[in-house]
C-alpha positions in Angstrom: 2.0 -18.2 1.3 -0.9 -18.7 -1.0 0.2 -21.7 -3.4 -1.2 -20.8 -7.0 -2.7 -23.9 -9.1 -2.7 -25.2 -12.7 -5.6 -23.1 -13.8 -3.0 -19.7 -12.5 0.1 -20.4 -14.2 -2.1 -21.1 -17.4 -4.1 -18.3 -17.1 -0.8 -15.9 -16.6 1.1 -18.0 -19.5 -1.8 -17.2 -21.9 -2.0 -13.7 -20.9 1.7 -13.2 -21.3 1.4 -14.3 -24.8 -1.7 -12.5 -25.8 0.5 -9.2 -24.8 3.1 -10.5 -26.6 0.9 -10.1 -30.1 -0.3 -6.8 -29.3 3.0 -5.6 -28.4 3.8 -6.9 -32.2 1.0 -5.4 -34.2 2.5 -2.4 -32.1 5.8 -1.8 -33.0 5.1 -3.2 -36.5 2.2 0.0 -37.0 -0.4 -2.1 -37.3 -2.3 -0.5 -34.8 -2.0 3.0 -33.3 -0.8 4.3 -30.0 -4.3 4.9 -29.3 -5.3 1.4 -30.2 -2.5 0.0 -28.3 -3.5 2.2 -24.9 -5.9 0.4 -23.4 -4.3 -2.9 -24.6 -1.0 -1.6 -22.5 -3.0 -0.4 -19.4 -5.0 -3.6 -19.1 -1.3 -5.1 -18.9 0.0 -2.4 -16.4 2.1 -0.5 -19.3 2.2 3.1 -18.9 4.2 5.8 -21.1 5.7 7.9 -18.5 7.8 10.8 -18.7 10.8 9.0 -19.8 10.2 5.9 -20.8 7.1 3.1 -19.7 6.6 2.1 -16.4 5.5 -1.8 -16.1 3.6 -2.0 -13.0 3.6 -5.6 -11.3 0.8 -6.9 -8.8 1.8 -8.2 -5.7 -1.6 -9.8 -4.6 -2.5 -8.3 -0.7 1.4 -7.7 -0.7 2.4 -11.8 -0.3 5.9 -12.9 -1.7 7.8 -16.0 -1.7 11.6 -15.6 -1.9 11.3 -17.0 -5.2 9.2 -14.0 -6.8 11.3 -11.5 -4.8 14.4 -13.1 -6.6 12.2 -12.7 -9.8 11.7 -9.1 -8.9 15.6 -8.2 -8.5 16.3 -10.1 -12.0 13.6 -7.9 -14.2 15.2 -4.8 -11.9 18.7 -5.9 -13.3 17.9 -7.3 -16.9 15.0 -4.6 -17.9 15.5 -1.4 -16.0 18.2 -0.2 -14.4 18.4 -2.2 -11.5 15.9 -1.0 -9.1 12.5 -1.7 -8.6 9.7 1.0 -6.6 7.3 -0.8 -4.5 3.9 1.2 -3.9 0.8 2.1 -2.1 -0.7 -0.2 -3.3 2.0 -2.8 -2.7 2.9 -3.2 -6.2 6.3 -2.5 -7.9 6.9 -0.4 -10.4 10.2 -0.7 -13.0 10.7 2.7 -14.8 12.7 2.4 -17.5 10.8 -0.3 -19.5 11.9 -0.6 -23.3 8.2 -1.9 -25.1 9.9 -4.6 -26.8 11.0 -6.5 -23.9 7.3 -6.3 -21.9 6.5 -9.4 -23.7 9.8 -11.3 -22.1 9.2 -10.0 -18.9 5.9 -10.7 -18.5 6.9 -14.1 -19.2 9.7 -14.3 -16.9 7.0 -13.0 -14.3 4.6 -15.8 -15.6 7.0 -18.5 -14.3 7.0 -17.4 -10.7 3.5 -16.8 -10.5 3.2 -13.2 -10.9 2.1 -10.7 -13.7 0.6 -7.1 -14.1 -3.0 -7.8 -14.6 -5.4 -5.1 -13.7 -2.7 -3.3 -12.3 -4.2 -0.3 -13.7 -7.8 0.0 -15.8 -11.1 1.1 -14.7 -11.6 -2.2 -13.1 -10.7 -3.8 -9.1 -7.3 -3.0 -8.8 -5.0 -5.2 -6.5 -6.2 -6.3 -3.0 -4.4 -4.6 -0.1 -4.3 -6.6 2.9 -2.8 -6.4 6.6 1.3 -7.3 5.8 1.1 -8.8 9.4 -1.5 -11.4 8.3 -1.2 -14.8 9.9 1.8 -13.2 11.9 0.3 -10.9 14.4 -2.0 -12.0 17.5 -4.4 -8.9 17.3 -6.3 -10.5 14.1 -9.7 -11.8 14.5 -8.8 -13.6 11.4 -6.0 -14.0 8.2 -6.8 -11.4 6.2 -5.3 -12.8 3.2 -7.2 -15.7 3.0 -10.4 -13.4 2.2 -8.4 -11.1 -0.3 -7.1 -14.6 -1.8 -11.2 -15.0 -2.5 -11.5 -11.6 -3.6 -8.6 -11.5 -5.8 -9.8 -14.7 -7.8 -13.4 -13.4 -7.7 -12.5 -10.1 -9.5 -9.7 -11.2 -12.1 -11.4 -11.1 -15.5 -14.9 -10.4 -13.8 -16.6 -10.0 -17.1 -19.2 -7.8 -15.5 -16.2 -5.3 -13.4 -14.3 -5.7 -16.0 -14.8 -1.6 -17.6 -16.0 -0.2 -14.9 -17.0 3.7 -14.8 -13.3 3.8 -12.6 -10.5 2.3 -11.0 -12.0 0.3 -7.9 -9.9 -0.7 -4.8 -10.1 -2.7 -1.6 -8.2 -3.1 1.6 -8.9 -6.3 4.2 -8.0 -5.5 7.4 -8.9 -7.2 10.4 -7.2 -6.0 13.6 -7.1 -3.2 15.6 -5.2 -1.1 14.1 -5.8 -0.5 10.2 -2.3 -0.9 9.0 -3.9 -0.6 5.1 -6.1 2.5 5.0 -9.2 0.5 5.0 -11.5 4.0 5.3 -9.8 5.6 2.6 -10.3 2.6 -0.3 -13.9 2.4 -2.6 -14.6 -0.7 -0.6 -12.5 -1.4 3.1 -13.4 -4.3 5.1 -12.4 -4.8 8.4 -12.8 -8.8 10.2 -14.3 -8.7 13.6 -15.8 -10.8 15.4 -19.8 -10.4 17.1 -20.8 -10.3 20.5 -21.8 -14.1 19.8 -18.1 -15.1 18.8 -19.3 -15.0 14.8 -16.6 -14.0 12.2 -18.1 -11.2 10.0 -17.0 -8.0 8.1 -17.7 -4.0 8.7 -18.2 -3.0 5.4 -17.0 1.2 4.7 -17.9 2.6 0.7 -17.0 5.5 -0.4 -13.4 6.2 0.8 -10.7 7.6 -1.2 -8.2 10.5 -1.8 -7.7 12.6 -4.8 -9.5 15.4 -6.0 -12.4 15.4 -3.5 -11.4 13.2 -0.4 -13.7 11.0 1.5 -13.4 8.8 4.3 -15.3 6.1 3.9 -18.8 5.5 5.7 -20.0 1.7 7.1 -23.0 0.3 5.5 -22.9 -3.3 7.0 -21.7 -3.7 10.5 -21.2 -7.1 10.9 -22.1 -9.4 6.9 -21.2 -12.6 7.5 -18.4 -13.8 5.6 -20.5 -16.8 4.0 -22.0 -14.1 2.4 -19.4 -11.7 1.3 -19.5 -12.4 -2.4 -23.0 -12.0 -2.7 -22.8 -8.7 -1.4 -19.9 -7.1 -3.1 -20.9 -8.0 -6.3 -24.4 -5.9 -5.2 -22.3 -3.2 -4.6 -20.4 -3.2 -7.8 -23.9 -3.6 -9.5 -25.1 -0.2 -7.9 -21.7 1.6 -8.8 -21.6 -0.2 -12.2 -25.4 1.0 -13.1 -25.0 4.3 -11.8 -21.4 5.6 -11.8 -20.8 9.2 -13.9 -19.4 7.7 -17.0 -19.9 11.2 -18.4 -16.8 12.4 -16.7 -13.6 10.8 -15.2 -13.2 13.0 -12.4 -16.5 12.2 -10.8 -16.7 8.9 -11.6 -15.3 6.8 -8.5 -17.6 5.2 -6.1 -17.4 7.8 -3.5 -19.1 10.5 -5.5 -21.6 8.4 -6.1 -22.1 8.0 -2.2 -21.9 11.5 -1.9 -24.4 12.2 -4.3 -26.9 9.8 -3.4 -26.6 9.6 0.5 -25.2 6.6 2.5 -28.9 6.1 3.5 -30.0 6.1 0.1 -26.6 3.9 -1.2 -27.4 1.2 1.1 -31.0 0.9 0.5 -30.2 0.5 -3.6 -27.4 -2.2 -2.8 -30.1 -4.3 -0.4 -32.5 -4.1 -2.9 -30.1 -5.3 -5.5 -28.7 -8.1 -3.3 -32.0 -9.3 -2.6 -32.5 -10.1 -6.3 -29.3 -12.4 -6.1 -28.9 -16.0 -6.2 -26.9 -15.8 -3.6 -26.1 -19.7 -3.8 -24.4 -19.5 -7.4 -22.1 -16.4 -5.9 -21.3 -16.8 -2.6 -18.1 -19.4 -1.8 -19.5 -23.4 -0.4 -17.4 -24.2 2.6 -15.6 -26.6 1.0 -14.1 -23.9 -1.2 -13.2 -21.9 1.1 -11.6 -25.1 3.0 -9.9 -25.2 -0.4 -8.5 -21.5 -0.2 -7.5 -21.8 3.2 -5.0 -25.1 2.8 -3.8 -23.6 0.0 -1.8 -21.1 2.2 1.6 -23.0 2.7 1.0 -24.5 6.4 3.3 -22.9 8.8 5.9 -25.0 10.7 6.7 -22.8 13.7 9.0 -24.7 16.4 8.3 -24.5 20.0 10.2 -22.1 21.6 10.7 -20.1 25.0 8.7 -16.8 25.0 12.2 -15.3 26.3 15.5 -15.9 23.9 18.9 -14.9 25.8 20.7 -14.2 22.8 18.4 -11.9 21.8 18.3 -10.3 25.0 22.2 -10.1 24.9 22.3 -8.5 22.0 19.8 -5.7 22.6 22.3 -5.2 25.9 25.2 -5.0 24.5 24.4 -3.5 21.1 23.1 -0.4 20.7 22.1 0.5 17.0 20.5 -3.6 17.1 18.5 -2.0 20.3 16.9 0.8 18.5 16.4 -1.1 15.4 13.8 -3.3 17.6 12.2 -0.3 19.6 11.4 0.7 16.3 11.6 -2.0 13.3 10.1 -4.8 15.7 6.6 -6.2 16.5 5.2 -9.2 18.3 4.3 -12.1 17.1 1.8 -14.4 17.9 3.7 -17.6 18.3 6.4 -17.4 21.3 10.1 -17.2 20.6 9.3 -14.7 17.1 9.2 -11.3 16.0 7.5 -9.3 13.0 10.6 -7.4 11.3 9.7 -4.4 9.0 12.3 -3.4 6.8 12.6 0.1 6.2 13.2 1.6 2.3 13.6 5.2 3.9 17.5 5.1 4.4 18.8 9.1 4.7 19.1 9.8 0.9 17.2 6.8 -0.5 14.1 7.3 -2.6 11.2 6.0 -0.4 10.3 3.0 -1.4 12.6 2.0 -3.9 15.1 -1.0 -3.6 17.7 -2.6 -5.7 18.2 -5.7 -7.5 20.8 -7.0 -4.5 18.5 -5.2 -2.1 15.9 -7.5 -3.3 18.2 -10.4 -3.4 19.5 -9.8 -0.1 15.8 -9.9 1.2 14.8 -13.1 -0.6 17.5 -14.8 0.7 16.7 -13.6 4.7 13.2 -14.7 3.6 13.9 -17.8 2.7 16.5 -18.5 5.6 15.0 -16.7 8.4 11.3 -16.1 7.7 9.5 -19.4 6.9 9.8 -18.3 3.2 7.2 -15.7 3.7 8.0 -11.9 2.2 5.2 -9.0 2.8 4.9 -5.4 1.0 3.6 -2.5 2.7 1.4 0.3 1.7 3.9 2.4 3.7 6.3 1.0 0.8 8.6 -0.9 3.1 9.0 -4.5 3.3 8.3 -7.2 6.1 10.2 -10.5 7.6 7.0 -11.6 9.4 8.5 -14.7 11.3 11.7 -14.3 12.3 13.2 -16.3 15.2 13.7 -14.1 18.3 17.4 -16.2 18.5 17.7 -14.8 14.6 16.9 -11.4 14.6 20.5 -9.7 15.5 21.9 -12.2 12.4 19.0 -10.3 10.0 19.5 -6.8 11.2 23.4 -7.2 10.8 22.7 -8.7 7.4 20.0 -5.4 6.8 22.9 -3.3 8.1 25.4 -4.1 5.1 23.0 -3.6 2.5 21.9 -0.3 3.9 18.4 -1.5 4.7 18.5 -1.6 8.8 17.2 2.0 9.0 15.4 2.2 12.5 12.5 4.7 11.8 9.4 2.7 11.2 6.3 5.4 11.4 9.0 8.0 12.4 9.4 11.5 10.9 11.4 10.0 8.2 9.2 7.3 7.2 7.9 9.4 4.4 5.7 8.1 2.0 5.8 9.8 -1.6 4.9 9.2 -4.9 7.4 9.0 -7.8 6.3 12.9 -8.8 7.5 14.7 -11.3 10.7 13.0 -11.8 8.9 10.4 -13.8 5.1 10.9 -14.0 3.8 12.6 -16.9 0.6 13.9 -14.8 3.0 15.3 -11.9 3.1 19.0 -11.2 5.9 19.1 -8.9 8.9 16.9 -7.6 8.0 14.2 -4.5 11.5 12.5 -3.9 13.4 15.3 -3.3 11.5 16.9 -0.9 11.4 13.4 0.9 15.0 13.5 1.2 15.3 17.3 1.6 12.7 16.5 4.8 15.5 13.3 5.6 17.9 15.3 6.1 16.6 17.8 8.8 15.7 14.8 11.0 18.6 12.5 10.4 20.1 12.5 13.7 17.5 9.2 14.7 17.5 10.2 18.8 15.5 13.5 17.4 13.5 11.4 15.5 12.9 8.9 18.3 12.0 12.0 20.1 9.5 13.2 17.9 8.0 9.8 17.7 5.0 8.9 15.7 4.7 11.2 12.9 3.6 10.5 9.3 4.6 12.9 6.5 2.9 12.0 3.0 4.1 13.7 -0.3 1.9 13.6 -3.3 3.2 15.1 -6.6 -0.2 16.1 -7.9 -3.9 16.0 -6.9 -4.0 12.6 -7.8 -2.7 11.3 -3.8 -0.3 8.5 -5.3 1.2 9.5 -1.8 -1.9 9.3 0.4 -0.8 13.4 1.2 -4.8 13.9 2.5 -4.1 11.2 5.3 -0.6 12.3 6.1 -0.2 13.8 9.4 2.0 16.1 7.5 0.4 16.1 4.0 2.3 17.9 1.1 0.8 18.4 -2.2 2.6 19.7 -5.0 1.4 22.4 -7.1 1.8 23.8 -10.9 2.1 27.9 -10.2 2.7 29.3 -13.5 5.8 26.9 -14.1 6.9 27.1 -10.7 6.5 24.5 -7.5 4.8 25.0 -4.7 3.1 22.9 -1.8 -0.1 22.9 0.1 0.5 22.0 3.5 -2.5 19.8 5.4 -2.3 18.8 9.4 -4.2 16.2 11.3 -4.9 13.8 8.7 -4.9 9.9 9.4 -5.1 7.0 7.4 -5.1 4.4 10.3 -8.1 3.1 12.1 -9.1 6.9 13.8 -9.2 7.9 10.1 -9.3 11.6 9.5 -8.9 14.2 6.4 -5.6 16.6 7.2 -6.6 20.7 7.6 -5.1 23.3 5.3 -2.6 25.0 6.4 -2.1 27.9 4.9 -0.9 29.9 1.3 1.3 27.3 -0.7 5.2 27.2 0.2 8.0 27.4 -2.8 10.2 24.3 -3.4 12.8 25.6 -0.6 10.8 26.5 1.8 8.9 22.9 2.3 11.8 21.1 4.3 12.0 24.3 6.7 8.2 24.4 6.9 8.0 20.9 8.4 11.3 21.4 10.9 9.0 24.7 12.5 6.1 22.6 12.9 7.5 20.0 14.5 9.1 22.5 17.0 5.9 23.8 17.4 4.6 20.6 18.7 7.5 19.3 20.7 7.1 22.9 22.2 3.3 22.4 23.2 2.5 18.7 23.5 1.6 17.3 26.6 3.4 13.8 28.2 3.8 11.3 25.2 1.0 12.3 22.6 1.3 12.0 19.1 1.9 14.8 17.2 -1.3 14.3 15.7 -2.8 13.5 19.0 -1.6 17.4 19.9 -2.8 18.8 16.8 -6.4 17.3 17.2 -6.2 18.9 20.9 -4.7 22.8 19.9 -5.9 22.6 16.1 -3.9 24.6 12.9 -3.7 28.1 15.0 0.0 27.8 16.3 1.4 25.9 13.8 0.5 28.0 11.3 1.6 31.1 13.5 5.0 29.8 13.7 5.4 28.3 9.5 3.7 31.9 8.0 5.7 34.5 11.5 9.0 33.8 9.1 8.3 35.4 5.4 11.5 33.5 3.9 
């Protein structure tokens, strides 16, 4: 992991107690509510539906046992003893009382963590890869270049207020495991035809009310120079970005408006009048960035472990936890482990305080201290010993987090909806778990194979719904719920917006809906395709048939 300096834990210690006098003024009445907003939301406080939610960052999804720990003792302290990690790959605790944000913010301070532009028109927290440094398909560690994008941005003075929220994903393998087409700015590491490390630059991606995926204006920008040109970019979206009105204010209307042609021309022009020298990172810095990433002391092992292979053999519930919970690594002898927060029942993405303890301790033990969050909101082990890995999944197994479904029909994603956000038009979680519960037997849901349902509770897309193979929005229809159905979206590398389906569904009807159209496509797929690989080859026709042939 990334080893925070002096200059951090000051900065975060100072912050903490900045909140903690605005916090004061607040509950004394010296300032309004409305005074006191944009204090709270620079400081990741929102007012939710039942209490505030304190959102925490979890830079490019990185955490030490130690934070993790942290994490479980703010659950059990603060809120009621569960945390809900994100999309994003932050956490989110609920059931915050405004008085104690100052002491938690503090506690957080200690381990090197805090809730700083966690929310804001400014750049949001870095997602990265959560199999950076562990997975041999990289061209490079992603973290290291969100590392030098996370302490550009913090504080930028001049991305500070921008016209909206701004986000980025690094990604650079193969597969896009973060989204990268659907974030203002994704950046994917590859590598030229002459061996040179560079980035593919996409603008303009993103979900919500009008969803775009996200185009490429720079195939391959050297990294010495990536500084230099995201802060042109920012310039063009800070100078031109509608201001006017919230709803068209992110950087891919702007794209939209002006033409990816036309975009890219105004950021060269506006990079060519930068010093490039007093923005872009000396080598020695970035020598100084990369040490700073705890060095990894992997042991020399056989590709091949026999208790492993043992275990698999003779154990069949540890066997389908690998088929499905289990990557390669690049070092012989380990394994990436993702754990999965879907358990039948669960709320995706939520874990409790032992949960969290459980997992710091496995992290420290078994993992080289090294924790990830995904934007799938699950949780990875990214070097665990092939020898070790029955050990962790029995240990999973009693804590109710060894839940072998990893991008399998009940790997949903959903936003907290309207059980606790205020701008929610319909419940998320319990149509998660009403969807659980028709695909609970796992050899139908290792049957079905890769399928991924995303539940938004407004227009919003907390829950990535556009990109869901399965997307489900929920809708406000004269006090009632309903859900728009979309197919054939993707959020990976072959990035694609999901089609309509059809006339929204009623509350009870959403679990059925997505039972029928996965029937439809075991029914009509061909060998071992994907269901979104069948519906990009038969399109919406028969599923739509076979969800709208039944009027209940």
């Amino acid at each position: 992991m990334y080893r925070y300096d002096d200059i951090d834990r000051e900065m975060l210690a100072d912050r903490a107690h900045e909140f903690r006098g605005q916090v004061g003024r607040r509950l004394s009445g010296e300032i309004t509510e409305d005074q006191f907003k944009p204090l709270r939301l620079m400081n990741g406080l929102y007012l939710q539906l039942h209490a505030y939610m304190l959102r925490v960052s979890i830079p490019y999804g990185s955490l030490s046992p130690v934070q993790m720990r942290a994490l479980a003792d703010v659950s059990r302290k603060y809120d009621k003893g569960y945390g809900h990690f994100t999309t994003r790959t932050n956490i989110q605790f609920h059931w915050i009382k405004l008085g104690d944000t100052p002491d938690i913010l503090d506690d957080l301070a200690k381990v090197g963590l805090h809730a700083i532009q966690t929310s804001g028109n400014c750049i949001r927290n870095i997602t990265a890869d959560p199999y950076g440094g562990a997975t041999a398909e990289e061209a490079d560690d992603p973290r290291v270049w969100s590392e030098i994008l996370r302490q550009w941005s913090t504080f930028h003075p001049e991305f500070s207020f921008l016209p909206r929220k701004f986000k980025f994903a690094v990604t650079a393998s193969a597969k896009d495991r973060t989204a990268a087409k659907v974030h203002d700015i994704g950046l994917a590491i590859r590598r030229n035809r002459d061996g040179e490390l560079g980035f593919e630059v996409m603008v303009g991606g993103g979900m919500g009310r009008t969803p775009h995926i996200g185009a490429t204006i720079r195939e391959h920008l050297p990294t010495h120079h990536l500084l230099s040109y995201m802060e042109a970019i920012l310039r063009v979206y800070n100078r031109h970005g509608r201001r006017d009105n919230m709803y068209k204010a992110r950087i891919k209307i702007l794209v939209a408006a002006l033409g990816i042609d036309e975009f890219c021309r105004q950021v060269d022009e506006e990079w060519a009048k930068i010093d490039v020298k007093s923005i872009d990172l000396p080598d020695i810095e970035l020598a100084r960035i990369r040490a700073a990433f705890t060095p990894l002391k992997f042991e020399t092992l056989p590709p091949r472990s026999d208790a492993y292979e043992a275990a698999r053999e003779s154990n069949p519930a540890f066997a389908r936890f690998v088929r499905n919970n289990v990557r390669a690594h690049k070092q012989p002898g380990y394994a990436i482990v993702e754990i999965s927060l879907k358990a039948p029942g669960a709320t995706p993405g939520d874990a409790n305080a032992e949960q969290m303890e459980l997992i710091a301790d496995l992290g420290e033990r078994y993992s080289l201290g090294d924790i990830r969050v995904t934007h799938a909101q699950n949780l990875v082990l990214p070097h665990v010993k092939l020898d070790d890995l029955a050990t962790v999944h029995a240990a999973l197994a009693t804590a109710g987090l060894a839940t072998p479904n990893i991008d399998l029909v009940t790997d949903i994603i959903a936003c907290p909806g309207l059980d606790y956000c205020a701008l929610a038009n319909a419940r998320a979680i319990s149509v998660a778990t009403n969807i659980g519960e028709r695909f609970a037997d796992p050899d139908k849901a290792e049957l079905v194979g890769e399928l991924k349902i995303k539940i938004s509770g407004c227009i919003n897309a907390c829950g990535h719904h556009h990109v869901g193979h399965i997307g489900i929005l929920g809708v406000d229809k004269k006090g009632e719920e309903f859900y728009q159905l979309t197919l054939g979206g993707s959020g990976a590398e072959d990035a694609s917006l999901g089609e309509m389906l059809g006339p929204a569904l009623s509350y009870d009807r959403v679990a059925g809906a997505v039972e029928t159209l996965v029937d439809t496509y075991l029914s009509v797929r061909e060998g071992d395709e994907r269901f979104l690989d069948t519906f990009r080859r038969v399109g919406v026709a028969p599923f739509k048939e076979a969800v709208y042939a039944d009027p209940h």
